[in-house]
DOMI-39867 format. One line per field, with one value per residue (C-alpha): residue number from 1; residue in three letters; x, y, z. Coordinates in nm, 4 decimals. Example, Ala and Ser with C-alpha at 12.3 -4.5 7.8 and 13.67 -1.06 7.14 Angstrom:
num: 1	2
residu: ALA	SER
x: 1.2300	1.3670
y: -0.4500	-0.1060
z: 0.7800	0.7140
//
This chain:
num: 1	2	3	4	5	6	7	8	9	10	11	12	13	14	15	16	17	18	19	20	21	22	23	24	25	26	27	28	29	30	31	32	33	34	35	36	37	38	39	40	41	42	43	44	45	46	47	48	49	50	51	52	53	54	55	56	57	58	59	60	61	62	63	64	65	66	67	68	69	70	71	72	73	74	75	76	77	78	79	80	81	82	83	84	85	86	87	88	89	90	91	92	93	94	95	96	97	98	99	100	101	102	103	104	105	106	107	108	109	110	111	112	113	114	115	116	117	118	119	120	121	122	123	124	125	126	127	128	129	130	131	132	133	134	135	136	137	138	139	140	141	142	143	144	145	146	147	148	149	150	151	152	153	154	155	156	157	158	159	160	161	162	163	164	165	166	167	168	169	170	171	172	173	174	175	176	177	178	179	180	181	182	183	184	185	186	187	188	189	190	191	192	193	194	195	196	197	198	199	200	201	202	203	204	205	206	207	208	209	210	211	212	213	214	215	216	217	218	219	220	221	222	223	224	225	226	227	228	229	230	231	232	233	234	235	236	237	238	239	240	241	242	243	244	245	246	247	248	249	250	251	252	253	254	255	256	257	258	259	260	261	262	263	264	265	266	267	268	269	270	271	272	273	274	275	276	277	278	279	280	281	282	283	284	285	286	287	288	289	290	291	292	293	294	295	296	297	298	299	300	301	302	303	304	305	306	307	308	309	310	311	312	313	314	315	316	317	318	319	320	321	322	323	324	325	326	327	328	329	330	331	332	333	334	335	336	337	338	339	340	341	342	343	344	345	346	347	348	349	350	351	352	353	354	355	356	357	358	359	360	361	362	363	364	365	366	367	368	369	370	371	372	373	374	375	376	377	378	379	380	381	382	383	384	385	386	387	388	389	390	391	392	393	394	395	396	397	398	399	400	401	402	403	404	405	406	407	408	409	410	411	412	413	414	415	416	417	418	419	420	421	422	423	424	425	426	427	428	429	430	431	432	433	434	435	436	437	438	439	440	441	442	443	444	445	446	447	448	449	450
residu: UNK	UNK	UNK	UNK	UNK	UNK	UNK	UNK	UNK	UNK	UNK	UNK	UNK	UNK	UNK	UNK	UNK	UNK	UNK	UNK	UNK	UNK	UNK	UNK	UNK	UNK	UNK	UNK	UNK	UNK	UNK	UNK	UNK	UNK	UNK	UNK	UNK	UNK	UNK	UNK	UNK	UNK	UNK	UNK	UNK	UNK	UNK	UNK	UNK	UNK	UNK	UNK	UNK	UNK	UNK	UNK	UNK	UNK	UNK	UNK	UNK	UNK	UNK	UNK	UNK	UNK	UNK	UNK	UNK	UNK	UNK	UNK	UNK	UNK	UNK	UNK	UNK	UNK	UNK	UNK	UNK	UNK	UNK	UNK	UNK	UNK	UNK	UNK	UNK	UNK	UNK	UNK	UNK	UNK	UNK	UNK	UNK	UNK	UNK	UNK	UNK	UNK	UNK	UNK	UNK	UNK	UNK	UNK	UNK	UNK	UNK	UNK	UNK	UNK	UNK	UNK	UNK	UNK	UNK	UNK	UNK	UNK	UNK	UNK	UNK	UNK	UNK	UNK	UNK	UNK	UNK	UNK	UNK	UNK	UNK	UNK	UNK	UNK	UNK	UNK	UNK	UNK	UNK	UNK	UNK	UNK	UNK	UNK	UNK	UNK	UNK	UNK	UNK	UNK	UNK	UNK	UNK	UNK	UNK	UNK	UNK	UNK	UNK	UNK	UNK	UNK	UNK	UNK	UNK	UNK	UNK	UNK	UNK	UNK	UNK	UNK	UNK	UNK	UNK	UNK	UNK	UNK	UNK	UNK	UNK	UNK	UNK	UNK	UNK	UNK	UNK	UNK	UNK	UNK	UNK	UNK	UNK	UNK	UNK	UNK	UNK	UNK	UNK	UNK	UNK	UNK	UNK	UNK	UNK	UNK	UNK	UNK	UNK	UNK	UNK	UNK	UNK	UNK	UNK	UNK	UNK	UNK	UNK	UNK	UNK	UNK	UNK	UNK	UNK	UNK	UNK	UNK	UNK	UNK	UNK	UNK	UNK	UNK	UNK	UNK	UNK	UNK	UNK	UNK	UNK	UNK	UNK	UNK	UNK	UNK	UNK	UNK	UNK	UNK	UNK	UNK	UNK	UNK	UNK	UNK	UNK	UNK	UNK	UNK	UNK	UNK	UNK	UNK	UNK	UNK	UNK	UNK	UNK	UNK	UNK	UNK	UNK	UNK	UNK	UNK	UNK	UNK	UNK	UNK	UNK	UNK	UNK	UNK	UNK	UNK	UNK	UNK	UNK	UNK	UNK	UNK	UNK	UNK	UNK	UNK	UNK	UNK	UNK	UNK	UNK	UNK	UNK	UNK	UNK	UNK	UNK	UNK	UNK	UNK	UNK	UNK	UNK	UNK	UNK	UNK	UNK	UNK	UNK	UNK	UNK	UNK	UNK	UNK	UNK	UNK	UNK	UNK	UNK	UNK	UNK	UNK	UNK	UNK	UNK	UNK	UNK	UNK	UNK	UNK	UNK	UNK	UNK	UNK	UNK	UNK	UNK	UNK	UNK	UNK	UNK	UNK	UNK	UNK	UNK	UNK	UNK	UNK	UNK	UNK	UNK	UNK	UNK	UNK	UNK	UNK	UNK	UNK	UNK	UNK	UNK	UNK	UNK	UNK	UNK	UNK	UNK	UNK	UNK	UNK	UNK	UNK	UNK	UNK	UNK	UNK	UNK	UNK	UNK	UNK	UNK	UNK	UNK	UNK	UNK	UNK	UNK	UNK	UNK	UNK	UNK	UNK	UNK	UNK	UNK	UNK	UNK	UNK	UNK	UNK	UNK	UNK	UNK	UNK	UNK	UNK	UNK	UNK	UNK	UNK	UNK	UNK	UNK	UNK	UNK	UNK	UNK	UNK	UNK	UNK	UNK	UNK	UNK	UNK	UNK	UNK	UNK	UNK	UNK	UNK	UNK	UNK	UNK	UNK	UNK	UNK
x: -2.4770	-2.2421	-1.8950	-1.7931	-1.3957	-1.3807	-1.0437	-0.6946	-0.8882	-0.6495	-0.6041	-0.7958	-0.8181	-0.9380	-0.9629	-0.7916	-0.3993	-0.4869	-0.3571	-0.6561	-0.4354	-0.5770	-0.9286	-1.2175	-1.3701	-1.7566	-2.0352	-2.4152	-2.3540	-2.0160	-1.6561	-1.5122	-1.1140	-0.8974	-0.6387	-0.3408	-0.0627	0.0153	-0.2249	-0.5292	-0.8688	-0.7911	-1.1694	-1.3602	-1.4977	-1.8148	-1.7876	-1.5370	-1.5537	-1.2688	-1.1886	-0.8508	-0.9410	-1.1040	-1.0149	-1.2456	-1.3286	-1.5531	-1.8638	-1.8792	-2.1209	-2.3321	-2.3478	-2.5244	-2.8611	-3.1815	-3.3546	-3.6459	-3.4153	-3.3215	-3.6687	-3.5220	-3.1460	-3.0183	-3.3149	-3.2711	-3.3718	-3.1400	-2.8275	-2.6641	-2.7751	-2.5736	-2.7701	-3.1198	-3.2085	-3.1721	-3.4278	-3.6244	-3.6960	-3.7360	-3.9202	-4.2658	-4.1645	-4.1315	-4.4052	-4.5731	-4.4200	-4.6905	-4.5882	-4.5421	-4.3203	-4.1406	-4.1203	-3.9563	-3.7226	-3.5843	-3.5547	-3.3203	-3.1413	-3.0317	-3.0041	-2.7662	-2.5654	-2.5334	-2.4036	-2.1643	-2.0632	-2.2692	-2.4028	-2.5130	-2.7248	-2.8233	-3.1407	-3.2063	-3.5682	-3.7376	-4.0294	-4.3472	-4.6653	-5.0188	-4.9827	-4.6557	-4.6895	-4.5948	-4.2475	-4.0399	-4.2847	-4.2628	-3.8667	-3.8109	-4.0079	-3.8320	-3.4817	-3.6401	-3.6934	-3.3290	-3.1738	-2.9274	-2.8556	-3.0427	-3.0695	-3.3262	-3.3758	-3.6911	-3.6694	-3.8693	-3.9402	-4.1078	-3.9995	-4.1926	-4.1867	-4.4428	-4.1954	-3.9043	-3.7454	-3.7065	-3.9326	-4.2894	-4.5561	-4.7486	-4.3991	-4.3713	-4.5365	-4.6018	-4.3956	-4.5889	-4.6792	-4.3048	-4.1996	-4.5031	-4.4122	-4.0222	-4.1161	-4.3352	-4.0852	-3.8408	-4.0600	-4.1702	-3.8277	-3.5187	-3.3255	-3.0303	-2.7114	-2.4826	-2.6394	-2.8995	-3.0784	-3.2738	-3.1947	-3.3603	-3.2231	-3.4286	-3.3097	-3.4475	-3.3527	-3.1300	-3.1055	-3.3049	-3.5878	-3.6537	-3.6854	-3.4870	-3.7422	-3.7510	-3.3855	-3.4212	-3.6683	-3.5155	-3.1856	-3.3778	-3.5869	-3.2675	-3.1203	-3.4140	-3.4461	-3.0843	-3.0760	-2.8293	-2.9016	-2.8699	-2.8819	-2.7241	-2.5050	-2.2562	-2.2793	-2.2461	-2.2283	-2.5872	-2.6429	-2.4310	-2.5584	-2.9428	-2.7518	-2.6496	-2.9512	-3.2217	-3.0893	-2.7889	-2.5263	-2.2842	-2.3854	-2.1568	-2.2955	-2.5992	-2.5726	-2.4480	-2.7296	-2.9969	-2.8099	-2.6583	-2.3071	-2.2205	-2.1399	-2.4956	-2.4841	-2.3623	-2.3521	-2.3569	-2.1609	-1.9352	-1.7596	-1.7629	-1.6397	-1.3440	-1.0522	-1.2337	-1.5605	-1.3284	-1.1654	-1.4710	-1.6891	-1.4117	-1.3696	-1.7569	-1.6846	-1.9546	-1.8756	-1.8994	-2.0467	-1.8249	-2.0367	-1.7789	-2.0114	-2.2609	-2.0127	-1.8691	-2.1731	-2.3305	-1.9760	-2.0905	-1.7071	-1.5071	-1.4700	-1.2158	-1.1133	-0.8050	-0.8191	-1.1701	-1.0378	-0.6898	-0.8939	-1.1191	-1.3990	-1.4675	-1.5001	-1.7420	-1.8608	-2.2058	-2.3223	-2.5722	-2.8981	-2.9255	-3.0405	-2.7274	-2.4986	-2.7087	-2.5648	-2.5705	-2.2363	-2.0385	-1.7160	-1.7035	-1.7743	-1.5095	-1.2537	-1.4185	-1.3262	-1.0116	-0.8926	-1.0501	-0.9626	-0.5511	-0.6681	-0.7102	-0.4188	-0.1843	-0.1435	0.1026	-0.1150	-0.4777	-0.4087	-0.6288	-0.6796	-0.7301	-1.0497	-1.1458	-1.1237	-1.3790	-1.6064	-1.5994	-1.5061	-1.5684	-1.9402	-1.9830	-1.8946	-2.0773	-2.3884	-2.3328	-2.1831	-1.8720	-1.8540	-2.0023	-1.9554	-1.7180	-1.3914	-1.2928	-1.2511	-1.3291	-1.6770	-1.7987	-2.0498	-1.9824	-2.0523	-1.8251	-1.7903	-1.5884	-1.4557	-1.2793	-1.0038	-1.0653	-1.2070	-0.9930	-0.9416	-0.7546	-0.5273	-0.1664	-0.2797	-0.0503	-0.1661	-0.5223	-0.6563	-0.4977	-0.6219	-1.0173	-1.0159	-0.7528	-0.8593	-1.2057	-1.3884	-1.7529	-1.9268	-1.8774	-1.8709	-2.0315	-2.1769	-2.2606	-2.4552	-2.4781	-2.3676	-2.5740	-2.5000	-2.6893	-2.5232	-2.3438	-2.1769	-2.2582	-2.6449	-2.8792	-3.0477	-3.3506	-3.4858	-3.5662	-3.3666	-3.5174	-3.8684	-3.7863	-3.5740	-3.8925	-4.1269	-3.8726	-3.8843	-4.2108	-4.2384	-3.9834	-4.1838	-4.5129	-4.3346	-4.2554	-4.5344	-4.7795
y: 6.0702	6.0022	5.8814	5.6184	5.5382	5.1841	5.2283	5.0895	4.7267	4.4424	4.2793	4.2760	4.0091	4.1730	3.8586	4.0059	4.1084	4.4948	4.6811	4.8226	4.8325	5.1449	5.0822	5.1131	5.4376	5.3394	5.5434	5.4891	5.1535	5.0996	5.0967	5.4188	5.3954	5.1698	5.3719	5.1906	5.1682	5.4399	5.6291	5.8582	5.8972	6.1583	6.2514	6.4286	6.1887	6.1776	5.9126	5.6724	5.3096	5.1914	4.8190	4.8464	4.5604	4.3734	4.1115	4.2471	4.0078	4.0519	3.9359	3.5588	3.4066	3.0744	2.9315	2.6379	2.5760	2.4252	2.6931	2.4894	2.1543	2.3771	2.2139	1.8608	1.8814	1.5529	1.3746	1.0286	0.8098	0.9587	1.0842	0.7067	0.6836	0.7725	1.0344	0.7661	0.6459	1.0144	1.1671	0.8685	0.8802	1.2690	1.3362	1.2409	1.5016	1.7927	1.6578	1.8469	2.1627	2.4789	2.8364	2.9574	2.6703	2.7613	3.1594	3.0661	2.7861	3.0803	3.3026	3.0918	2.9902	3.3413	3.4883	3.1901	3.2826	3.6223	3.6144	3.3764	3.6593	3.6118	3.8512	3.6908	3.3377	3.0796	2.8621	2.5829	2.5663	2.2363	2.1490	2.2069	2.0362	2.1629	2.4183	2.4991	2.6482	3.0429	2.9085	3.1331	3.4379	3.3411	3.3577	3.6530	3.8641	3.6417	3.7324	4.0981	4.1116	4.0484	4.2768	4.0247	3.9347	3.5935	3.4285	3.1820	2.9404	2.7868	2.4378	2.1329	1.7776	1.5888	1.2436	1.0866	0.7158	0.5727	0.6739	0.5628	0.8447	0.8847	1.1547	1.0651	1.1553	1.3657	1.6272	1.6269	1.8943	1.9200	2.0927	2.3283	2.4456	2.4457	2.6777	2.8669	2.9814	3.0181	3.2633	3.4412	3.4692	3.5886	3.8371	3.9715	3.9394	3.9166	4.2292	4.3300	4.5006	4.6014	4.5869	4.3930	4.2247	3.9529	3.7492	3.4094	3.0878	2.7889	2.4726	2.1442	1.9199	1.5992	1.3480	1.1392	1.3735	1.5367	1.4369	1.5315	1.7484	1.9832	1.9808	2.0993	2.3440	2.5271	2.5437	2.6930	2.9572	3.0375	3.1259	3.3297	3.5393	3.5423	3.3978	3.1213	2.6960	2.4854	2.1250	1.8308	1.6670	1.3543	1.4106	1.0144	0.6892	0.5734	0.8938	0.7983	0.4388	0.5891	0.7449	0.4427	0.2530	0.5503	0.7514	0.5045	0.7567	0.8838	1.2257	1.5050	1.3201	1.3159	1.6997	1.7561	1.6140	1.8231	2.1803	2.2235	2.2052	2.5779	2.9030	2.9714	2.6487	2.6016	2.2471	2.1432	1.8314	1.7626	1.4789	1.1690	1.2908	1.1399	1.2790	1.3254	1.4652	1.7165	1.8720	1.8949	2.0807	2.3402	2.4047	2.4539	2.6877	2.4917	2.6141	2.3505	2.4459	2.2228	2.1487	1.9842	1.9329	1.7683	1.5362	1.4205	1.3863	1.1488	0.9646	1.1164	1.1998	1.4755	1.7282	1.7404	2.0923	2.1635	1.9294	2.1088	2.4640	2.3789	2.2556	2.6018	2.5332	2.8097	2.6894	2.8051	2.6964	2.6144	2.4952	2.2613	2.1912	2.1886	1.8218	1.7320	2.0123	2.0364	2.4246	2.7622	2.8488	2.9504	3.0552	2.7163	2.5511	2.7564	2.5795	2.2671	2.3071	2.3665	2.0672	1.8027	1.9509	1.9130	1.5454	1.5075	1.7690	1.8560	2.1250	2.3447	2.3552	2.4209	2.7339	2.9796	3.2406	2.9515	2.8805	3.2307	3.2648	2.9921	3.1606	3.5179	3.5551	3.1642	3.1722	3.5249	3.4073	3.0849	3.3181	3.5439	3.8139	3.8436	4.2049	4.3675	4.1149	3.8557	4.1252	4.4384	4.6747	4.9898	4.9777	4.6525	4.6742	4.7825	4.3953	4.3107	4.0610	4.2463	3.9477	4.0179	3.7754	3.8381	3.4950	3.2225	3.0194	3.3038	3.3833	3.3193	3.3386	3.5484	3.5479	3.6900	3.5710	3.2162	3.2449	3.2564	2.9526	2.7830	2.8442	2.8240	3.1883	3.1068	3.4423	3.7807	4.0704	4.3055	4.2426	4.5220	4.4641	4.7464	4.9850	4.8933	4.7057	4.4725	4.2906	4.5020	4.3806	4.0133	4.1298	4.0879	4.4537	4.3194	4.0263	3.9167	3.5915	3.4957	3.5423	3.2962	3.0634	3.0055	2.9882	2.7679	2.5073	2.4627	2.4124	2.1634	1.9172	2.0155	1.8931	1.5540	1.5130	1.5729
z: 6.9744	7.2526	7.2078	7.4492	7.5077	7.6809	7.8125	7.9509	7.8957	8.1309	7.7955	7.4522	7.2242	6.8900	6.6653	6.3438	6.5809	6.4889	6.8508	7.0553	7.3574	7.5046	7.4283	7.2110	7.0850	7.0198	6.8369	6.7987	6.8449	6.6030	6.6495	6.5122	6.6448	6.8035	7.0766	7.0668	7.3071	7.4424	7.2088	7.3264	7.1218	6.8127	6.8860	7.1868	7.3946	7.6030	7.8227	7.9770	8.0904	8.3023	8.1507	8.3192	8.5490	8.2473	7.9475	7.6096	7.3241	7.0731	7.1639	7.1152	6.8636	6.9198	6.5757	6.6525	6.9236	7.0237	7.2619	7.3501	7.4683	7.8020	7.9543	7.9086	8.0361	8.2074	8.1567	8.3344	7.9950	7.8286	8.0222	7.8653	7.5081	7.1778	6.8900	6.7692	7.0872	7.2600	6.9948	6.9446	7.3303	7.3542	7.0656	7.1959	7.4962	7.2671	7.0332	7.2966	7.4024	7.4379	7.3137	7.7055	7.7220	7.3847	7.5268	7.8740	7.7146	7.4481	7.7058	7.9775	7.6637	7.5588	7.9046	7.9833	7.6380	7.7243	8.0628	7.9644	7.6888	7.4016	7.1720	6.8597	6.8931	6.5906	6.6764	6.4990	6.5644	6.3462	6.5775	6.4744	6.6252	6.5588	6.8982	6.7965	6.4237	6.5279	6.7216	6.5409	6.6070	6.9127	6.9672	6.7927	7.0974	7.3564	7.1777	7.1656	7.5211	7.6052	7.3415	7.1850	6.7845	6.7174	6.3481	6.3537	6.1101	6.0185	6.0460	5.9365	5.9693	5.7217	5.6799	5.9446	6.0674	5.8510	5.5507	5.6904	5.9216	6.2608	6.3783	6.4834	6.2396	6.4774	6.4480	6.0735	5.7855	5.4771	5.2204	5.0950	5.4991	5.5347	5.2240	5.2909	5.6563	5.5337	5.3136	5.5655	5.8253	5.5696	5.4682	5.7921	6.0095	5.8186	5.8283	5.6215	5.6615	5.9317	6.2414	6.2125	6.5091	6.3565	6.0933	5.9639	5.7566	5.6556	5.7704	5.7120	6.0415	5.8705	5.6198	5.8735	5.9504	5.5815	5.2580	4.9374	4.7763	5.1183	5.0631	4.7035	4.7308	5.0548	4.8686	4.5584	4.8080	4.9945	4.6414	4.5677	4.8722	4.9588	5.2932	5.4491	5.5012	5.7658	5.8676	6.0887	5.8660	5.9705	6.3279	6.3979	6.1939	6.2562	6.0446	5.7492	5.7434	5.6823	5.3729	5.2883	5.2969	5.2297	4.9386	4.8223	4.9091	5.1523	5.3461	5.1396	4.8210	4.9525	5.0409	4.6886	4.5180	4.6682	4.6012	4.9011	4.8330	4.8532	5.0260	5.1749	5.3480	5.7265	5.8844	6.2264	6.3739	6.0562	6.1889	6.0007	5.6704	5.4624	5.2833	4.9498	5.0866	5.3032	5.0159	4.8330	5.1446	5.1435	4.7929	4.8040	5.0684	5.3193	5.7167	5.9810	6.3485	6.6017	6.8677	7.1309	7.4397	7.2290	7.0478	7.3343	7.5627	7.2939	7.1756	6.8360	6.7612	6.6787	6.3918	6.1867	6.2310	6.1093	5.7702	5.7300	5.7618	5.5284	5.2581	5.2713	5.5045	5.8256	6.1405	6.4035	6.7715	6.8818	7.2337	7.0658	7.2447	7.6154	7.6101	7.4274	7.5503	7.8824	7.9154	7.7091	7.7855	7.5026	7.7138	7.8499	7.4819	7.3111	7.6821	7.5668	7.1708	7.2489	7.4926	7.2649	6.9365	7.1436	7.1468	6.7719	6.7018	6.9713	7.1818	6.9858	6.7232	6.8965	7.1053	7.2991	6.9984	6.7792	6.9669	7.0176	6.6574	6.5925	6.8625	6.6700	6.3490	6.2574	6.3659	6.2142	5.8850	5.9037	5.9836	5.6994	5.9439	5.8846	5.7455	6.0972	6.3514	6.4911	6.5712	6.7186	6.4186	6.3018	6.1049	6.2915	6.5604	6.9417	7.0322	7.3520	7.6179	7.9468	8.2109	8.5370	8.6199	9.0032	9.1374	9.3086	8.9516	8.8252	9.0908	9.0164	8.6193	8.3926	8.0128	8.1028	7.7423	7.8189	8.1270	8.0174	7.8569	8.0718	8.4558	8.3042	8.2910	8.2813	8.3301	8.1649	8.3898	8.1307	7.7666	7.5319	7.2018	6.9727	7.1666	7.4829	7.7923	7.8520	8.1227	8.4159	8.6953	8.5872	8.6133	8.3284	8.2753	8.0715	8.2397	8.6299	8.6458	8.9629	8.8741	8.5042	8.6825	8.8505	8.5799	8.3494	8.6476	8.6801	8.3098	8.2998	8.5022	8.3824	7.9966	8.1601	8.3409	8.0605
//
């Protein structure tokens, strides 16, 4: 195999302080040395690329997503309306999304990630109308096609109006359909180890959209085939009230009570949680996916960071769904984490690598990937997003790692995943933009106008 010396980098921010000042020495698709400063390779190399003019991260992971939601950004009904009334007006649109529609939504999703840097992308995918019932077949050959690291989790719905939840009854299954197709997917796409491309988690949607016994029996089929759980969990108050007044508890006890109070579990949102609750999330060792865009688009709040990650919780970044989020920029989500999170906790303490950290090695380990992905060391994979500082923005900048977040870097110049580019010169190799830009339109309004 060929080695590959990414060189003289601009500036390299490796998420764990180890020097890579000179570059990165890559091999069939891993890191095998770091040159530092004023260091050269200690083996033959094959190749070279010139990063001299370039700032190299690790690539960033999106912890947190709903692909399918890019056919419904800034929707008119619902550009004003806080987390019930947003759903309870779009879920009769995606009640009736088609597989083409699923395939093209995945697709502008990911190839929106990557060029903004990603490599690895979580999908929490929990819609599942009669047409719909292979979606997660379905985005595993759209995340194919692009050549990035997705994990998607299967999600469900189940507690439809006529019992009480929000979701209408012609979007919820049965359990048995549910735990049946987890298992499936499982089966037939999860792979293990370093390097894998495809993993999958089960997630049941919310307190508001499931009930208890799809809670319990994901968290026991998770434990069984050893893979990861998610859910939406106190992402606003309307959400802790239904706690309240459904199951007679508040959301962590809630979460406790159906076996999800552990290591396997990632949230997303995590905002409204108490002192108590806090302490006991991170002693549990449950991760929390801060979704900034999202929470402030909606007024949902923000996350607790900090308290979360002191009492033992990670911390990871999602972009949320592009209905909520309305972009799959994860650059501009890990700028965003970091000016709000300065609201709740002041600027010395919320800085640049702070955020970056959240973006890589936060969301690795909150995807169960923290041994191969998420930094820049020796043994992890060859996962990298290059950016040039050379527009206008930038000019007059002089940290160049400050400088991505602060003068507001939006686009990678080159992305590698595994070894491979797979964006060059700020093109995506895998996929005609043009030509899906095109077809994703045209979906769009065919959704709304059905």
């Amino acid at each position: 195999m060929s080695r590959l010396w990414i060189k003289h980098p601009l500036a390299i921010f490796t998420a764990n302080q180890q020097d890579a000042t000179n570059g990165i020495v890559i091999e069939n698709g891993q890191i095998i040395e770091l040159v530092a400063q004023g260091q050269a390779p200690t083996q033959p190399i094959d190749q070279t690329f010139d990063a001299q003019d370039c700032v190299v991260i690790p690539g960033l992971i999106n912890s947190h997503h709903h692909f399918y939601q890019t056919l419904t950004r800034a929707w008119a009904p619902v550009v004003n309306t806080p987390l019930f009334p947003w759903l309870k007006n779009l879920y009769p649109v995606w009640a009736k999304l088609t597989p083409e529609q699923l395939h093209l939504a995945t697709q502008v999703a990911l190839a929106e990630l990557v060029m903004s840097g990603c490599t690895f992308a979580a999908d929490h995918h929990y819609l599942f109308p009669q047409q719909l019932t292979d979606a997660i077949d379905i985005q595993v050959q759209a995340a194919q096609e692009l050549g990035i690291r997705v994990m998607l989790t299967r999600g469900s719905m189940s507690l439809g109006e006529e019992s009480g939840g929000l979701p209408p009854q012609q979007t919820v299954q049965q359990m048995d359909q549910i735990l049946l197709d987890s298992e499936r997917l499982v089966g037939k796409y999860h792979q293990r180890g370093a390097g894998a491309m495809v993993n999958i988690a089960l997630a049941p949607c919310s307190p508001f959209s499931v009930t208890p016994e799809i809670m319990r029996e994901s968290a026991a089929m998770a434990q069984r085939l050893d893979v990861r759980l998610h859910t939406h969990l106190a992402e606003t108050l309307d959400e802790e009230a239904f706690c309240l007044q459904m199951f007679g508890m508040r959301t962590v006890d809630y979460l406790e009570s159906v076996g999800w109070l552990s290591d396997r579990t990632w949230l997303a949102h995590g905002i409204h949680f108490n002192a108590e609750e806090i302490q006991r999330l991170g002693q549990a060792g449950v991760g929390i996916c801060h979704c900034p865009h999202s929470n402030m688009r909606l007024a949902s709040g923000i996350c607790p960071t900090l308290d979360l990650m002191q009492a033992g919780a990670t911390i990871g970044l999602g972009v949320d769904g592009s209905a909520s989020g309305d972009a799959s920029n994860l650059i501009l989500e890990t700028r965003q984490a970091m000016y709000l999170q300065r609201l709740k906790y002041g600027a010395e303490r919320i800085t640049p690598e702070l955020a970056f950290g959240w973006a890589t090695q936060g969301s690795a380990k909150l995807l169960g990937r923290e041994h191969d992905l998420g930094e820049i060391a020796v043994g992890h994979q060859a996962d990298f997003a290059l950016y040039k500082l050379d527009e206008l923005k930038f000019s007059g900048s002089h940290d160049p790692i400050a400088a991505l977040l602060l003068c507001g870097a939006d686009q990678a110049e080159n992305v590698m995943v595994g070894g491979k580019w797979v964006v060059k010169d700020r093109q995506l190799l895998s996929v005609d933009i043009e030509k899906l830009q095109a077809e994703h339109r045209l979906a769009a309004k065919k959704l709304l106008a059905a």
